[in-house]
C-alpha positions in Angstrom: 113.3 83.4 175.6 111.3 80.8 176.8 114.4 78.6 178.1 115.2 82.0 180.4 111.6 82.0 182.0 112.5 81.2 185.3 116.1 82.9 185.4 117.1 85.9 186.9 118.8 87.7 184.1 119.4 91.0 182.6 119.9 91.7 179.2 120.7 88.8 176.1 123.1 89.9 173.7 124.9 88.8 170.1 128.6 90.1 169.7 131.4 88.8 168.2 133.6 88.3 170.6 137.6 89.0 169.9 139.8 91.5 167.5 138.0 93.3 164.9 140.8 92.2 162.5 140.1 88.4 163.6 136.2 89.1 162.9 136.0 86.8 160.5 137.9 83.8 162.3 135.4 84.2 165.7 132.3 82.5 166.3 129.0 84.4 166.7 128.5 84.4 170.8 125.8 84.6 172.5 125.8 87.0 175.4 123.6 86.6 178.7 124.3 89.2 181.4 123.3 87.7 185.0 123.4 89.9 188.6 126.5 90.3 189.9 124.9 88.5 192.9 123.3 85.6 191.3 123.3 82.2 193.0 121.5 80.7 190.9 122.5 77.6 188.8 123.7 78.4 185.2 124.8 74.9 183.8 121.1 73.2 182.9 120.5 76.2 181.1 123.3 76.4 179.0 122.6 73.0 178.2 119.1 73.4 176.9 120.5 76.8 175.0 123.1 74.4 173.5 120.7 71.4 172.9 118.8 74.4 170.9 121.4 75.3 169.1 122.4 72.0 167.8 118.7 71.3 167.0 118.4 74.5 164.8 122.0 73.2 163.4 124.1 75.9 164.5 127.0 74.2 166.4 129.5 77.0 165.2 126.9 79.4 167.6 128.7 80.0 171.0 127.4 80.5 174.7 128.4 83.0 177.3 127.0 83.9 180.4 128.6 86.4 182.5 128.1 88.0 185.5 127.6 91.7 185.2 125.5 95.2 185.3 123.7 97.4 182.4 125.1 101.3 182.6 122.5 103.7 180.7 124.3 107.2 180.1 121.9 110.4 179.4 122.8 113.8 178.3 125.0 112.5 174.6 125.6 114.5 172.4 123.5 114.4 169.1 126.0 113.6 166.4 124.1 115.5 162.4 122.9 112.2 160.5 125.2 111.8 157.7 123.9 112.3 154.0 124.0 108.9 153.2 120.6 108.4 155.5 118.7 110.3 152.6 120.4 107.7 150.0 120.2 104.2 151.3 118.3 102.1 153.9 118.8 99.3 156.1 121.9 100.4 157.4 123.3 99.0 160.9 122.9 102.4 162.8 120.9 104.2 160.6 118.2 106.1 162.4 114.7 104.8 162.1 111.1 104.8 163.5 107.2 105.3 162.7 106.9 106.9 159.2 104.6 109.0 160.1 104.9 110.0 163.9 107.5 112.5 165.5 107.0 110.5 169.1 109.5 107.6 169.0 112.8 107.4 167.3 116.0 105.2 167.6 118.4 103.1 165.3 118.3 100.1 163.7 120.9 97.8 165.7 121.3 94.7 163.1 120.5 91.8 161.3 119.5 88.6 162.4 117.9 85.1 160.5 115.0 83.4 161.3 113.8 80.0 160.3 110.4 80.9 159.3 108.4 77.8 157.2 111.5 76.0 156.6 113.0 79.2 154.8 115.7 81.8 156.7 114.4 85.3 156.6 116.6 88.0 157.5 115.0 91.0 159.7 116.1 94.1 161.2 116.7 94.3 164.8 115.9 97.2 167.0 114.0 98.1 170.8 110.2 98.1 171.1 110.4 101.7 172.2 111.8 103.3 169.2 109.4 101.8 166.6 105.6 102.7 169.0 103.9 105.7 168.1 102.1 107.0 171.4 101.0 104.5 173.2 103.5 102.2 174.1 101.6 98.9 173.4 100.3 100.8 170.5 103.1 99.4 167.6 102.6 101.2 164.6 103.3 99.0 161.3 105.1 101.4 158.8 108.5 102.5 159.8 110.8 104.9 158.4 114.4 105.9 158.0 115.5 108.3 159.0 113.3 109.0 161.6 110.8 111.5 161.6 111.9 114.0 164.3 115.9 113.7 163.0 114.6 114.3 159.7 113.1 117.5 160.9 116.2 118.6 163.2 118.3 118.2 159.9 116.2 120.9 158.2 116.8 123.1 160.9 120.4 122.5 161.4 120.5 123.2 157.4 119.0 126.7 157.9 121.2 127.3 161.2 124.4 126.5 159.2 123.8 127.0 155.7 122.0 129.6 155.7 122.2 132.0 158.8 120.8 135.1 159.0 124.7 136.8 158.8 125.3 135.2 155.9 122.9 136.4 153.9 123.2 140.1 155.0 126.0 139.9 154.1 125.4 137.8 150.7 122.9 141.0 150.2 125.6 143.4 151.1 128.2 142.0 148.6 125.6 141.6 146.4 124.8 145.2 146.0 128.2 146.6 146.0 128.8 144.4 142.9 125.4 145.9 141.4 126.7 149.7 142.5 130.4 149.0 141.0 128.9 147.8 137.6 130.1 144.0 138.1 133.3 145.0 140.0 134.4 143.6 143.3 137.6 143.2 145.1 139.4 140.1 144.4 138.5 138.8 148.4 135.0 139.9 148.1 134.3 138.2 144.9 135.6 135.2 146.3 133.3 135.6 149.6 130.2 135.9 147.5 131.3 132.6 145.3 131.5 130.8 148.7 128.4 132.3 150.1 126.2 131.3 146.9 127.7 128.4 146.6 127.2 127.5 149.9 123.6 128.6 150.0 122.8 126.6 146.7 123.9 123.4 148.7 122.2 124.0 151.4 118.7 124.4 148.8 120.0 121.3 147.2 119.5 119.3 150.0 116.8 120.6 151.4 114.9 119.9 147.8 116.5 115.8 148.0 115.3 115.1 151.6 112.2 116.7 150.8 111.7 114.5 148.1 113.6 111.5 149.8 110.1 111.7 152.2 107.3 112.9 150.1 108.2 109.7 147.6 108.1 107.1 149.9 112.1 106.4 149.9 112.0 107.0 153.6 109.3 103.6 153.8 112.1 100.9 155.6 109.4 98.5 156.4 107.0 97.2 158.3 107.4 95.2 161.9 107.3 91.3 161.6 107.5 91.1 165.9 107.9 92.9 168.9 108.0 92.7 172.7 106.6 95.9 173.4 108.1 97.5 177.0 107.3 94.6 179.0 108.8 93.2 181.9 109.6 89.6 183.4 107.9 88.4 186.2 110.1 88.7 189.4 112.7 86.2 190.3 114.5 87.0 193.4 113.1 90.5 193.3 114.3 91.6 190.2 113.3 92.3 186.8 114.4 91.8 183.2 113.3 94.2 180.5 112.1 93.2 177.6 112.4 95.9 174.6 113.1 94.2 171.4 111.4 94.5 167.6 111.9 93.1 164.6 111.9 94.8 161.3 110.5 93.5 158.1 112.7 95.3 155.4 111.4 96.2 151.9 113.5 94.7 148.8 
């Protein structure tokens, strides 16, 4: 970050660049988005960012630098969080943020390494903004995954799914025309009321693991090792770059 100091740049990337099924043959590449508009000189600093490279012993590290724009899109649709979020953590894509704070939320983007000491320590990757609490200087240590407020939307999905208030008139319905015929339903009916209970013990099922998925701790991801808070560059040719990165210290 410091070799991009006096560039104008937008946003610094790592991809691997190619056809998923040649993954494994491609290099990791370095990506850093310029202004379309730039006329600046690019060549001295991808020397320095390959002298780097070569000093930290990473030749097999590549360098791009390409001339483009960042699109943000608004208005997505929320996709439910899949059950494996309540099961396992560190997961690229998972959704994360402060354990115990409803403000922020986001996902956890990837993994990088680090030469910390003399040692390589892999950390979770993610943006400043989805691991503050209120203030957005103000980084709160313990993280959690899911997050907070998707943790909360899932229990109310549950009981707008799983549990609506038809179903269970009509649960109660079926129910007492099987008490009033003395155990004797209509092959159809019997078969609704199997789904319905079956459905609704699901539903309570869940409800009882994510409940105890938070109230044991299992939601703890981490802690944060570094982060840029929101912060912005200082102006070169009257533009900005953001800065919005954090780094995530993973339990064992």
């Amino acid at each position: 970050m410091a070799l991009l100091g006096g560039y104008d740049w937008i946003a610094v990337e790592v991809a691997l660049r190619g056809k998923i099924e040649a993954a494994a043959q491609k290099p990791v590449t370095i990506l850093i988005t310029i202004p379309e508009q730039s006329h600046q000189e690019w060549k001295p600093l991808r020397e320095s960012i390959a002298g780097l490279l070569e000093s930290l012993r990473l030749p097999k590290v590549a360098l791009e630098i390409i001339r483009g724009r960042i699109s943000r899109s608004v208005s997505l649709q929320i996709q439910p969080l899949p059950e494996t979020v309540w099961d396992t953590k560190l997961q690229m894509g998972s959704s994360m943020g402060p354990q115990s704070s409803a403000h922020s939320a986001g996902a956890l983007g990837g993994f990088i390494e680090i030469l910390v000491n003399g040692s390589w320590k892999i950390l979770g990757l993610t943006c400043s903004r989805c691991v503050v609490n209120v203030n957005l200087d103000d980084l709160q240590q313990s993280q959690a995954a899911p997050a907070l407020p998707d943790h909360q939307d899932a229990f109310i999905k549950l009981d707008e799914s799983d549990s609506t208030a038809a179903d269970r008139a009509k649960l109660k319905d079926l129910e007492g025309e099987y008490e009033k015929n003395d155990g004797y339903l209509e092959t159809y009916k019997q078969r609704l009321m199997e789904r319905l209970l079956a459905d609704l013990r699901a539903a309570d099922a869940a409800r009882v693991k994510r409940m105890q998925f938070f109230s044991s701790n299992a939601a703890h991801l981490g802690t944060i090792y570094a982060a840029s808070g929101m912060r912005r560059t200082s102006p070169v040719s009257e533009r900005f770059a953001s800065l919005d990165w954090a780094l995530i210290d993973g339990d064992p």
